[in-house]
C-alpha positions, 0 to 999 in steps of 0.5 A: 173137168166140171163134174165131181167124180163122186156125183156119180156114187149114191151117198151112204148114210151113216145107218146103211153103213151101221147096217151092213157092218151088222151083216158082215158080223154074222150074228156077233155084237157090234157093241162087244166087238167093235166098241173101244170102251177108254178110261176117258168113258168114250166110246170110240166107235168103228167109223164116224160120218158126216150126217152125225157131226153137228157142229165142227169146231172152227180153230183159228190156224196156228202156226207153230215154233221149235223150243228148247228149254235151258236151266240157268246156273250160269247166265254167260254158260246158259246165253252161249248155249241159246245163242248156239240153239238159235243158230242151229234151229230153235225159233223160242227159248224157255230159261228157267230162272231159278232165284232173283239173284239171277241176272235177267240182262245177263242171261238175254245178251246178244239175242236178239229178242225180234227174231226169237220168242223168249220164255222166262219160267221163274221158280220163285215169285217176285213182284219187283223183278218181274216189273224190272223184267217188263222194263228189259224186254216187253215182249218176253213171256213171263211165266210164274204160276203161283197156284202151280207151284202150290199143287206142285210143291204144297206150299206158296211162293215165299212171297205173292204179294197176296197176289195171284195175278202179277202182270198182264200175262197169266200162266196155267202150268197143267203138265203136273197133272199129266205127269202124275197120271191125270185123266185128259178130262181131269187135265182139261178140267183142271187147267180150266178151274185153275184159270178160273181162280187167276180170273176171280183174282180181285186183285186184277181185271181179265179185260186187261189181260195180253195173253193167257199161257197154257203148259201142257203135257203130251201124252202117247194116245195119239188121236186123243192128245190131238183132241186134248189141244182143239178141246182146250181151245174150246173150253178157254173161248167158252170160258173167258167170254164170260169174262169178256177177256180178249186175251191170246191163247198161247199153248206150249207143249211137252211130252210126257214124263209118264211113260218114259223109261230108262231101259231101252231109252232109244225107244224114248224118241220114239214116244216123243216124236209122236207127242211132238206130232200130236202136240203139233196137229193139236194146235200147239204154237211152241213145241218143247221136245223133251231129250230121250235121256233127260230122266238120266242124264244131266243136260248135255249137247248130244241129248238136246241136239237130237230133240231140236232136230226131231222137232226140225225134221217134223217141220222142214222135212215131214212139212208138218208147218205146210198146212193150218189146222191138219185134223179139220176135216176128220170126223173122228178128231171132230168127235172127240174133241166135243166129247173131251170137251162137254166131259171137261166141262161138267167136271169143271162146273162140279168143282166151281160148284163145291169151292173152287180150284183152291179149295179142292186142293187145299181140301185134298179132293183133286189130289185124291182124284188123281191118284185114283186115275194114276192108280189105274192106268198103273194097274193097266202097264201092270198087268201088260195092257198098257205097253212099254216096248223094250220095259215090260214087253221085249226086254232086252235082258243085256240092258245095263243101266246102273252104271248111266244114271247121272240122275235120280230117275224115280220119285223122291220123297223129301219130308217137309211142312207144308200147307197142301199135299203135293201132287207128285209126278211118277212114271209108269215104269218106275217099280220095274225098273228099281226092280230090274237095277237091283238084279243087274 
């Protein structure tokens, strides 16, 4: 058959369609009624066409991996335990590397480092041990972010060389702001200014740079999570041709913390298999699932075994690895992703244009932006607009927790110098639930 079945059909223009949606509305405004009016300040309109979309945003394809995070106590415990997530699935795995006491060589034994990727996350900062890591396995990501750990914590590593930059590899840590309740626009333009400060580091020359890391927290607006990814993409090509840096853009994502409960937990898979979905159309080349009961519960091979397999399900089963780039085509996706982007980018030049990342921390404006924003969409879950099922809509009033929570679920305040306000992560569904345990 050589004649299209739609040659037969007139083309609508996107004004017939906005004109008759304007009939069958009977008088009623179409702005008022049909407009989604988001915090972002996007409108989201009814129905997106082809004669609208000026440029579509040509990603390369990515295919994408299943990680598992380990915490290293032990180096022999934690080897077994991702040579056992290798055997049953896991394709990349992140060790976070609490202290330099801690044995690197020990902790990679018998992996074999061709077959899986490896991520070394390292809570401290250390110029000699990251060369000696180099030296053990080259091809390992190396992942310390001095000026994520300052907005985190408030304070600098205890040693940085006076160096930002301390190998060919940089990486942006943004998953505090997503946890602490950053807008997608500040999140974009956050992570952005804070690359930026790595790229101005005099220290180091950005032409040299390999790769460039982003971690990145998923939050549950499905479309716009998917945008968030395609748009990062975006604004980092933008960014560093200006540095004519030709380095690799490698995302690992995560789902949030933020909306996370511990009343009705299942409902926590729920919430992670449509971020792991989001992060996986978005574009992301690792994918860490986050385990349904991981606010509550220490680690534990049940919880991490149900995250490795929702991510496996969603790749040998759902086929989400069968097609590069799923959202191409998709005028809506198409549209947010330029609206998130140009929005990013404005605030991204406000910031370079008033000091920089650095100083806009250390000046408390990016703190003071956050809360504003977390302080809204808290308002929001407050007063029901924002739901959680099973938390403040169709609490199952026999759910019992007291009992379970091997973890300190809620934000803790730990009074100490520093040199910044932190910026503090916290759920939604924290008062809520500190309320609720007090009536059990």
């Amino acid at each position: 058959m050589t004649k299209s079945l739609f040659s037969a059909f007139e083309k609508v223009s996107s004004k017939a369609w906005k004109q008759k949606i304007q009939v069958d509305l009977k008088g009623a405004d179409y702005n008022d009624t049909l407009i989604w009016k988001t915090t972002e300040g996007i409108d989201v309109r009814p129905f997106y066409h082809q004669d609208e979309m000026l440029d579509t945003l040509k990603l390369q394809p990515q295919q994408w991996s299943v990680g598992q995070i380990i915490f290293v106590q032990n180096e022999k415990a934690s080897n077994s335990k991702a040579i056992n997530a290798i055997e049953r699935g896991a394709e990349t795995i992140k060790f976070i590397i609490p202290n330099k006491q801690t044995s690197a060589l020990k902790t990679l034994e018998n992996i074999d480092l061709n077959a899986t990727k490896i991520q070394l996350e390292l809570l401290f900062s250390d110029s000699e041990y990251i060369s000696n890591l180099n030296t053990i396995a080259s091809n390992v990501q190396v992942i310390v972010d001095p000026i994520g750990h300052l907005a985190a914590t408030g304070n600098w590593f205890e040693t940085t060389n006076n160096a930002l930059v301390l190998s060919n590899q940089i990486t942006v840590n943004t998953t505090t702001y997503q946890n602490a309740g950053a807008s997608i626009i500040q999140q974009l333009a956050y992570g952005l200014a804070h690359l930026n400060e790595y790229f101005n580091d005099i220290t180091y020359n950005s032409t040299e740079l390999k790769k460039v890391y982003f971690n990145t927290a998923v939050g549950t607006n499905y479309f716009f999570e998917i945008a968030k990814l395609r748009a990062l993409r975006s604004l980092y090509n933008t960014l560093a041709s200006e540095y004519d840096c030709q380095a690799q853009l490698i995302i690992n994502a995560i789902p949030t913390k933020r909306n996370k409960t511990i009343y009705d937990y299942n409902t926590n898979m729920l919430r992670t298999t449509t971020e792991c979905m989001s992060a996986i159309l978005g574009g992301a080349n690792t994918v860490f699932n986050l385990p349904y009961d991981a606010i509550y519960h220490r680690d534990n091979e049940f919880g991490e075994r149900i995250a490795r397999n929702q991510l496996l399900i969603l790749k040998n089963e759902s086929y989400f690895d069968a097609v590069n780039n799923a959202s191409d085509g998709s005028y809506y996706i198409e549209t947010l992703t330029t609206q998130l982007a140009e929005k990013a980018l404005t605030l991204f030049k406000d910031i370079e244009a008033n000091g920089g990342f650095i100083a806009q921390l250390k000046e408390g404006i990016i703190q003071k932006k956050i809360k504003e924003s977390a302080t809204k969409e808290q308002e929001l879950f407050d007063s029901g607009k924002i739901t959680l099922l099973g938390t403040n809509k169709h609490p199952n009033k026999d759910d019992k927790m007291k009992d379970e929570l091997e973890l300190f679920p809620f934000l803790k305040t730990n009074p100490r110098k520093t040199l910044i306000i932190p910026i503090i992560e916290k759920r939604l569904a924290e008062i809520l639930e500190q309320n609720r345990l007090k009536t059990e």
